[in-house]
N, C-alpha and C positions, 0 to 999 in steps of 0.2 A: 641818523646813524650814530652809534655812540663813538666815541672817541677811544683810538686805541692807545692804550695807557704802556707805560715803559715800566719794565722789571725793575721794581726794588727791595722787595722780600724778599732775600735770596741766602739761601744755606750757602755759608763762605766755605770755599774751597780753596785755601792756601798754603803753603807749606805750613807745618808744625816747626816752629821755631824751637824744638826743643833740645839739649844736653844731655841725652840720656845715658848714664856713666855705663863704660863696656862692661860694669859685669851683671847687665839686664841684656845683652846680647846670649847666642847660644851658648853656654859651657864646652868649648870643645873637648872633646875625649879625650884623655890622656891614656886609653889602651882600648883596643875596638879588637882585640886576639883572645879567645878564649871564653869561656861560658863561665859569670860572676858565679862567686861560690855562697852555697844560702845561710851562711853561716855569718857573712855581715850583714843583713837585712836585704840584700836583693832579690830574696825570696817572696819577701813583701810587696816588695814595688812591682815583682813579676805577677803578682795576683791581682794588686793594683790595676796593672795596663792589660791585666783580661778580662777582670770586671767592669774596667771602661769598654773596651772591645764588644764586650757582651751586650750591654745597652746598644749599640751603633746595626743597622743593617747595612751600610757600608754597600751600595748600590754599585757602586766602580770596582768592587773588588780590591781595593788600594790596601784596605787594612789584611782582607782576609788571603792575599797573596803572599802577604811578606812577614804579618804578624804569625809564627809557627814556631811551634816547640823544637824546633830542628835549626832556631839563629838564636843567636846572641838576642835578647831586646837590646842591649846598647847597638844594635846594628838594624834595627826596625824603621822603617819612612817615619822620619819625623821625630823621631826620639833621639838625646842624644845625654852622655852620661857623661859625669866627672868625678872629682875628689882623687886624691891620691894614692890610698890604700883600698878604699873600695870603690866597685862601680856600681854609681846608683844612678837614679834619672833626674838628671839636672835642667836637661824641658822637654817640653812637648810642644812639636811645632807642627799643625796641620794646616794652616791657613788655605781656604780656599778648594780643601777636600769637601767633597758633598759624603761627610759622615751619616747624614740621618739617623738624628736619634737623640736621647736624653742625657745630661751628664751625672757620671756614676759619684755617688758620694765618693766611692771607694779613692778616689784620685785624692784626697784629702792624707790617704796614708802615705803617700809621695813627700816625704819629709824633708828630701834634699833640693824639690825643684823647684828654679827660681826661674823658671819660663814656661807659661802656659796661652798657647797663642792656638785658638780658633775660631777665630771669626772669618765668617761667611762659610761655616761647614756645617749649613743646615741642619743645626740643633734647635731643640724645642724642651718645652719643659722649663723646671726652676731650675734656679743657679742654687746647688745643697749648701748648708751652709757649713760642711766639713770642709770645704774650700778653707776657710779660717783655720787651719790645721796647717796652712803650708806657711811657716814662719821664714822661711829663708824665701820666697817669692818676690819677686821684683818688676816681673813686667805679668798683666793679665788683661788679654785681649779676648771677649764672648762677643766682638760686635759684627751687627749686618748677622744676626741667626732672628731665631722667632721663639724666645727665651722669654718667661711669661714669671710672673708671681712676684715678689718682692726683691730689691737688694739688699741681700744679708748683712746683718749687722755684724757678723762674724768675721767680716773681711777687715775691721776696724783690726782684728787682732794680729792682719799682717802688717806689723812696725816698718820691716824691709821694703813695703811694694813700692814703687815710684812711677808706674805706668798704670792706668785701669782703664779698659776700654769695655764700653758695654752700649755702645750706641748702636741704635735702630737695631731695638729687638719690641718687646712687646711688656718689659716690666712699668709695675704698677707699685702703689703706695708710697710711702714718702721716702726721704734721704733720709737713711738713719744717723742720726748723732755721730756713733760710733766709731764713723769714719775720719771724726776726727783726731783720730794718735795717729795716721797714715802720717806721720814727722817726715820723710824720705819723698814723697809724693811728689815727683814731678808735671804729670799729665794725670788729668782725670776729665773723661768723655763718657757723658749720659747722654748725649742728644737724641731723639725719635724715639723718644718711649712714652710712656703716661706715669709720668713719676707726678704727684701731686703734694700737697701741700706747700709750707715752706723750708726755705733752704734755713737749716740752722744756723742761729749766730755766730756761735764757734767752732762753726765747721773747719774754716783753714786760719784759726790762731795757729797753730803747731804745724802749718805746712810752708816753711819760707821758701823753699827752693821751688815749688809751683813755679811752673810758667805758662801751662795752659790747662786750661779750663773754658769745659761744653757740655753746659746745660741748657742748648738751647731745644725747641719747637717738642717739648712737655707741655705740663699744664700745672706748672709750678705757682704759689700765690704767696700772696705776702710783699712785705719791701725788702728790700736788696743788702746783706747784714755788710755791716760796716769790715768786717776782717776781710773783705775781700777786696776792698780800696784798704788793705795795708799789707798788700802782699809785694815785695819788696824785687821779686825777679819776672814778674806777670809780663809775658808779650802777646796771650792770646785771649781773648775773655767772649763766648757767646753766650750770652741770656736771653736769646732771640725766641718770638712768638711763645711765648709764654703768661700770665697773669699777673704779673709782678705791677706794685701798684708803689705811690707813694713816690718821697723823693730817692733819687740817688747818691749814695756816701759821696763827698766832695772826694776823697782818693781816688776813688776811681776815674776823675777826671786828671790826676794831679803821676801821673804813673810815667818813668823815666825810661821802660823799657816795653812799655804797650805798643803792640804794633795793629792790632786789628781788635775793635771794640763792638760788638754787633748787641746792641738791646733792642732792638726792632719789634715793633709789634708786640706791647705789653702795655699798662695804664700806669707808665711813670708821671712824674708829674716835676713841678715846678720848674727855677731857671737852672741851666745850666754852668753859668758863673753870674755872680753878682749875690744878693741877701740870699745864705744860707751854703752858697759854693763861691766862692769869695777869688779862690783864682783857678783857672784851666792851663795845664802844660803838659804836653803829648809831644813830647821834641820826635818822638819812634813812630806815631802813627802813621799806619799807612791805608787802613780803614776805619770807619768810623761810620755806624750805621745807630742812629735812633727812633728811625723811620716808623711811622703809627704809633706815638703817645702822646701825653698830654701836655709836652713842654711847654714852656713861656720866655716871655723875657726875651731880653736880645741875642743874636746870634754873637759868641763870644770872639773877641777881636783874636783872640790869643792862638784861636784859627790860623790867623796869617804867619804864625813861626814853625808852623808844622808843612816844613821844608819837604817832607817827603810822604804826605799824603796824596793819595791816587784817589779814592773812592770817599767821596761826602753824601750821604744821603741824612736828611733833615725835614725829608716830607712829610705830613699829613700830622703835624703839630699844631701850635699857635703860636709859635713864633711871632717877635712885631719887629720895629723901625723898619726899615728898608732895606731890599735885599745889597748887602754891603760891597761897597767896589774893592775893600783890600782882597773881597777872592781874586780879585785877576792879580796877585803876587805868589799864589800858591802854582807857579810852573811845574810843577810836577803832577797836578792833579789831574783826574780823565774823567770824572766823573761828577758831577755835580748834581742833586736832586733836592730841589726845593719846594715842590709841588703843595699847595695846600694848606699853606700859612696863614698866618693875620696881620701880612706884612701893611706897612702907610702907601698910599700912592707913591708910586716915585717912579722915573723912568728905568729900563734896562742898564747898567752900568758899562758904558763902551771899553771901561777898565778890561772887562770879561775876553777880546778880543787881544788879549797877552796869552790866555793858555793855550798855548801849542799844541799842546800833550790830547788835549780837550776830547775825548770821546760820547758823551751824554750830556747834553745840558737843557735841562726840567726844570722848567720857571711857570709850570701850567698854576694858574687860581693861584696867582702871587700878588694883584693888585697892581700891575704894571702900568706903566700911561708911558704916551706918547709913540713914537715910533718907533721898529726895531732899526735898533744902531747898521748902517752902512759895513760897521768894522768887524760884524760878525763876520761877515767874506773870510776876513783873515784864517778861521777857523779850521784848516785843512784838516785835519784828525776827524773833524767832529761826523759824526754818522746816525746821533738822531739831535734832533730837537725839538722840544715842547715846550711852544709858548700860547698853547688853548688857554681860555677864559680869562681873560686878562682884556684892559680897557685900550689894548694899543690902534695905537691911527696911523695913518698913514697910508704910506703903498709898499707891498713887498717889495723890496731892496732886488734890484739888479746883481746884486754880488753876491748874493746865496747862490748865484750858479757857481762859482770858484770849487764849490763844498761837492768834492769830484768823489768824497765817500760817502755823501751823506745817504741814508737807508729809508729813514722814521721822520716827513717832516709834518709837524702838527702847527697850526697856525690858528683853529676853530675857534668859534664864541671871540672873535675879538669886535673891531672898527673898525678893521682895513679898508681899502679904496683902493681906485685905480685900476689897472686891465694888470694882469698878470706877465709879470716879464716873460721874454721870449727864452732869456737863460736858465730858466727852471727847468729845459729839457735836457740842459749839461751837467745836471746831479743825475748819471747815469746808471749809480749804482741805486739808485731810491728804489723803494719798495711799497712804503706809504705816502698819498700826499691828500692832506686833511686841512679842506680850507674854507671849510661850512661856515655859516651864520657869520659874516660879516658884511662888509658892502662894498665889494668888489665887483666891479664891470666890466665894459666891452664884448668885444666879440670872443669865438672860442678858439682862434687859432691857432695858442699854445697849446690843442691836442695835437695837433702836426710834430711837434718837437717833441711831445712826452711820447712818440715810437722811439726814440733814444734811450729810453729809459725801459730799458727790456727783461725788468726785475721787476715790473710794478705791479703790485695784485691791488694795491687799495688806493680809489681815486673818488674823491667824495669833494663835492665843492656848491654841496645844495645849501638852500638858502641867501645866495648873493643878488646881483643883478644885472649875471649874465644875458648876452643878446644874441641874435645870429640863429645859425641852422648849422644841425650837426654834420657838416661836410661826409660823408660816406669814407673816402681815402681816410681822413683823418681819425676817422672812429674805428676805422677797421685795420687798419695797422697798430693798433696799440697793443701790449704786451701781452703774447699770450696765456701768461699765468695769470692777468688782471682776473681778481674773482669780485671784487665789486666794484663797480660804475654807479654814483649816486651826482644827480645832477639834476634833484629835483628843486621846488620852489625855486622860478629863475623865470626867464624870459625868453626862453627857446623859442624858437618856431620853426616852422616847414616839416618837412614828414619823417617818418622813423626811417634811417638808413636799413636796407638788410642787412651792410655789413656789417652788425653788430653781430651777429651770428659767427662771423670769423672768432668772436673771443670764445673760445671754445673750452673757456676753464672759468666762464662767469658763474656765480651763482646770486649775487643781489645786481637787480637792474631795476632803477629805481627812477623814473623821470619825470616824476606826479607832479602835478599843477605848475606846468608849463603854457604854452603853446600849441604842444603838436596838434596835425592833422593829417586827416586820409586813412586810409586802412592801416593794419600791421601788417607788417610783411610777412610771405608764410616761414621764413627760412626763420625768424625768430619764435615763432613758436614749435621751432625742433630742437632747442637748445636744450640737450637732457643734463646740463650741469644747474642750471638755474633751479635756485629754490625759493626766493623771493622776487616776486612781478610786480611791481607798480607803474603802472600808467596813468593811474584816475588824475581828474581834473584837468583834463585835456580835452583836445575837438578830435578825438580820434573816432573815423566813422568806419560804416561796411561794418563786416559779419567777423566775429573770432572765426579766424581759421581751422577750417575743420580738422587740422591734424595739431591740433592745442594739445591731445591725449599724450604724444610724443614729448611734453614736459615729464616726464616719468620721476622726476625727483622735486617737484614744484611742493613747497609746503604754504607758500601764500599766494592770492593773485586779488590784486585789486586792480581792477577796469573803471570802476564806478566814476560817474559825473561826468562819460564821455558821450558820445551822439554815437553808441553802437547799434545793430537795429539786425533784423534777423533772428532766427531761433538760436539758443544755448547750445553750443555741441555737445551732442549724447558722449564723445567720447571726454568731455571734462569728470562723467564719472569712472572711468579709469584709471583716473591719476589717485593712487592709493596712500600717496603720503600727503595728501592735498587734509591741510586744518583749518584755513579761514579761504572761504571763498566773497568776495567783495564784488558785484555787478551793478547795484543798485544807480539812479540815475539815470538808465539810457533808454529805448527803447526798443527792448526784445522783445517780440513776439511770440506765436506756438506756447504748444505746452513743458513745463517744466519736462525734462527729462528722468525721468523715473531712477535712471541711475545714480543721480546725483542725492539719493537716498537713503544709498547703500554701503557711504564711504567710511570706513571703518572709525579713520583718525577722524574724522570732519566734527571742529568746535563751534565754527562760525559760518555761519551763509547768510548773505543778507540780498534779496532779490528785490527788494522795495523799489517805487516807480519807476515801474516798466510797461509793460501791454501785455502779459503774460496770462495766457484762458486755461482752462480747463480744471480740472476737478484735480487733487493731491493723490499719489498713489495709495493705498490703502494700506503699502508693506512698507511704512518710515520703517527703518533701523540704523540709528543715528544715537549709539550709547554712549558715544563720550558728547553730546552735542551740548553748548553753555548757551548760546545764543542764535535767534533763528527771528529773520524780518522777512514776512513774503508783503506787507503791506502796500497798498497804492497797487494793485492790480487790477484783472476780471477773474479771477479765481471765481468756482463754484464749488456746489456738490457740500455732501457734508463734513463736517473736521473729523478727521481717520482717528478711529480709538488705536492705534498703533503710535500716535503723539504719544500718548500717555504711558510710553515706555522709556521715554526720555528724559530720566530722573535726574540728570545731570540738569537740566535746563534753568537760567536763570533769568532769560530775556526772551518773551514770546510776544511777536506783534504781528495779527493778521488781521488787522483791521482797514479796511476801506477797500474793502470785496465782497463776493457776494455769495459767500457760505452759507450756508441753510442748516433748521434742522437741532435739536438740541446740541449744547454742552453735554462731549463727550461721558460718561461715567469714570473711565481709565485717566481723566486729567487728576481723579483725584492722588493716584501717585505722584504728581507733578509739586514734591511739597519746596523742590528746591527753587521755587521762581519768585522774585523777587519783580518784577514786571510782567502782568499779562494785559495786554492790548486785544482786544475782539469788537472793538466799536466798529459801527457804520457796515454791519454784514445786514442779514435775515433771520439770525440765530432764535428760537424760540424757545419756549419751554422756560422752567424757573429757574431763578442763578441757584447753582450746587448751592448746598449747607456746606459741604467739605470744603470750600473757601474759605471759610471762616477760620480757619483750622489751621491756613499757612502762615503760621508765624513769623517768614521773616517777607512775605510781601507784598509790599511797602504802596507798587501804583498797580491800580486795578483801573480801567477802560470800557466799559462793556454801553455804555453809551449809544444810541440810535440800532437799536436790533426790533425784535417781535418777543422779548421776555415778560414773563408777565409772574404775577406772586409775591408773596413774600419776600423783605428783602432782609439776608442771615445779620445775625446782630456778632459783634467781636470783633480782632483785629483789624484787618485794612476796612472791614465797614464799620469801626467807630468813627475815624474822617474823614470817612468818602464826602465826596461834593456832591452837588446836584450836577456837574457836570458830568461827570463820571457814568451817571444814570439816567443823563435824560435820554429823553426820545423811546424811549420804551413805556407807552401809555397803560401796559397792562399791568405795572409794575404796581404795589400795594404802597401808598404812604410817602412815596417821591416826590408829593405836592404838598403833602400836609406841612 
């Protein structure tokens, strides 16, 4: 099973640290008595805010109740006017109104207003570029609408603006230059658009007072221009998931007022201090994410003076030396993610057991050795841990039960040893516990304690070398949200408890190539949450329970390599989200069930060595089917031209039975197989010429039949062997 991985791509949600001076706030009215007279231009603005109106359907009613020729507009939802002698519209604030609708150029004739705030009011369409008309403009909020086409270059002409908000809408094309005279600009937010290209050089020369900026999860390219590591008030910078390649300006590392640095997910490259970034100082940080690029070099010491960092994420680099013990002086941090480096060997740093604070700590594919430190215990905060694919030995540490919040505990692909402490059921709040492929033993008595743990959905500890029998009490008290139970490759024995069946919100049960024996029980085959079955490689005997049909949500079931015996239950073809069926290995009898023909999703079946008689249905329909093994049976009768509706197919082996009778004509639709197996049947008549013809395949079989003729010249018969075709004496030239 794979390893469940911890969140580190994450859209930062933190306050905006910004200063944004009160007269980007509303303009309050300085007179809301009387109807403006049209002789100072309020006659304009009054056309203005009905040609926006006019674009909007206004589905709530908001506009079309109160916008009326019979008020004041300085008395309108969301309008609001100033100036001294005359009343003009100084903003518009609809935030969070479901406007629906386009925005009207006309709003451009709005000369006076220096607030224009609607985001999330369901606008669509481009942003007009008479917007650049409002010179006295200072905050402009269009974000969270579905606002499409470019960002106007026009806007470069509001000198005044110092807020621009235009995140998650749907604009395209690149940042235009232009924006660069925005000299006032204290915020500017693109994030969640498809703006592309790159960011220009001298976008924020002329923006000092910036403090935050977000461009991040675009599809920005190019490398990262230097004026943005000289921006002199910066506390908030995302460039996150983006395309951005190359090195990063040393500024940007060197910034006295950065509080959260998110470049995540783009192809930055080189070191972060040392040749070419010469020094790192972030005295302000409090996040710092470069998570998925290409860094190098070493993790910079200069880390440890950054007193008030909470969140380090540093994974899926190439980072080297060792992961460093001064992080345990950063007390204030919660987060640590290191995942995926090209660290040296070196053990865990027991330093690590000083962060208090400690919430996340992600050391998975860091090259660790030896054992995990005792002193993690200390870690009371901590709630996941990921130390997968790593060289460590030892035995799980007794004092990870202390970790009384822990959620997420990942331990996989290491060298562990030893029986599983008994305190692992005192991390009560766990939810995952992941302790695959390592070589851990004993018995399985710590399922008894993990009923303590009444949050747990994911329990995976296959690949060890567990012993024992699954006690029934102890298996069936375990959490009832547990959705997967994997506790294969081990050394189980004795029989399958029914009280697996109490887990009543499983859906993978996985306990392949164990020990088990004896039947299944019937009470697991009603388990309608399960979508993945595995039992194969086991001594499990007796008949599939005739109410198997009751899996109603099963999308896999492997049985195979067991001593089952008995006919197929007819009702396994009523399981309609059923895509791989796995039986091969045991010994069923009777004939296939005709239904299991007709299953809609079905990719895979493989019924191979079985004792399974009788002739194939004549009505396969089986259109998504990739792979099909009936081989190693007593099958008869002739191959159904209803195969040869099965274009999907790319693995066909029916051989070592005893089918009669030519190769179908309908296989010649069959051009997607890349394996056809029909050796050791009765098949007569001469191999198709239309074989010749399948280009992509690759092994043909037709070995020991009654074919006789010409053999087609071309692709798979350019290399065929004599193996491939002996045994068919009638065949022309197979000896020559």
């Amino acid at each position: 099973m794979a390893s469940l991985s911890f969140p580190v791509s994450i859209t930062i949600s933190i306050l905006l640290l910004l200063i944004i001076s009160s007269s980007t706030t509303i303009a309050a009215a300085s007179s809301r008595s009387g109807r403006p007279s049209k002789r100072n231009g309020s006659s304009t603005d009054l056309a203005a805010l009905l040609a926006f109106k006019a674009q909007l359907s206004d589905p709530a009613g908001i506009l079309g109740g109160n916008w009326t020729a019979t008020t004041s507009f300085c008395k309108w939802v969301g309008v609001s006017c100033g100036g001294r002698l005359r009343q003009r519209v100084a903003a518009i604030e609809l935030a969070d109104v479901p406007l629906h609708g386009a925005l009207s150029p006309h709003l451009g004739n709005l000369s006076f207003l220096s607030v224009l705030n609607l985001t999330n009011a369901s606008l669509a369409g481009a942003i007009p570029g008479e917007i650049g008309r409002l010179r006295r403009l200072k905050l402009l909020d269009l974000g969270h609408n579905a606002l499409s086409g470019g960002v106007p270059a026009a806007i470069g002409n509001l000198t005044m603006l110092q807020l621009v908000h235009l995140q998650f809408n749907h604009l395209s094309g690149p940042i235009p230059p232009e924006l660069r005279c925005l000299r006032e600009l204290r915020a500017m937010n693109v994030q969640r658009n498809y703006l592309t290209g790159s960011i220009p050089n001298d976008l924020f020369n002329n923006t000092p007072l910036l403090t935050h900026l977000d461009m991040g999860n675009d599809s920005l390219s190019g490398p990262i221009p230097r004026c943005i590591g000289s921006l002199p008030l910066l506390q908030y910078l995302s460039l996150q998931v983006n395309n951005l390649s190359g090195p990063v300006p040393p500024g940007v590392f060197n910034m006295s007022f950065l509080r959260v640095l998110s470049l995540a997910t783009n192809g930055l490259s080189g070191a972060i201090s040392g040749p070419g970034n010469t020094s790192f100082s972030l005295p302000a940080v409090e996040f710092f994410s470069v998570h998925q690029n290409r860094f190098s070099g070493l993790i910079p010491s200069g880390f440890a003076a950054c007193r008030r960092l909470q969140s380090l994420y540093l994974s899926v680099n190439s980072f080297q030396g060792v992961v460093p013990a001064w992080l345990g002086e950063l007390t204030a941090v919660q987060v640590i993610s290191l995942y995926e480096n090209h660290f040296d060997a070196a053990p865990i740093p027991a330093a690590l057991s000083n962060l208090t604070m400690l919430r996340l700590l992600d050391l998975q594919s860091c090259n660790l050795t030896g054992p995990i430190p005792p002193e993690l215990g200390q870690l009371r905060q901590l709630s996941g841990l990921n130390l997968n694919s790593n060289l460590l030995t030892g035995p799980v540490p007794v004092s990870l039960g202390n970790l009384c919040n822990m959620i997420y505990l990942e331990l996989e692909q290491n060298m562990l040893d030893g029986p599983l402490p008994m305190t692992i059921g005192d991390m009560n709040s766990l939810t995952e516990l992941l302790l695959a492929e390592n070589h851990l033993q004993g018995d399985l008595k710590f399922l008894s304690v993990l009923s303590k743990c009444s949050m747990l959905s994911a329990l995976q500890f296959h690949t060890n070398h567990f012993t024992g029998t699954l006690v029934p009490d102890h298996v069936g008290n375990l959490s009832s949200y547990l959705q997967v139970f994997d506790a294969s490759d081990n050394i189980i024995a004795g029989g399958l408890p029914a009280t697996v069946s109490n887990l009543t919100g499983l859906e993978i049960l996985d306990l392949a190539r164990n020990q088990l024996q004896n039947p299944v029980p019937e009470p697991i085959m009603m388990m309608d949450s399960i979508q993945w079955l595995d039992l194969s490689g086991n001594r499990l005997s007796g008949t599939i329970p005739s109410n198997a049909a009751i899996l109603k949500n099963v999308v896999y079931i492997y049985l195979d390599s067991n001593q089952f015996s008995g006919s197929i239950p007819s009702g396994i073809g009523n399981l309609t989200k059923l895509e791989i069926l796995i039986l091969c290995d045991n010994q069923f009898t009777s004939t296939i069930p005709p239904s299991l023909f007709r299953l809609d999703r079905l990719l895979g079946i493989d019924l191979s060595q079985n004792l399974l008689s009788g002739a194939l249905p004549i009505d396969i329909s089986l259109k998504q089917m990739n792979m099909m093994d009936l081989s190693t049976n007593h099958l008869v009768g002739s191959l159904p031209d209803s195969l040869g509706q099965l274009q999907m197919m790319s693995y066909l082996n029916l051989s070592l039975n005893s089918f009669h009778d030519p190769i179908p004509p309908s296989f010649e639709k069959l051009t997607s197989l890349q394996t056809l197996d029909l050796s050791h049947n009765n098949i007569s008549g001469a191999i198709p010429k239309y074989l010749a013809n399948f280009t992509i395949l690759t092994s043909l079989n037709l070995s020991f039949n009654k074919l006789q003729g010409h053999i087609p010249e071309g692709c798979v018969f350019s290399n065929i062997t004599r193996q491939s075709l002996e045994g068919n004496p009638g065949l022309c030239a197979i000896y020559a």
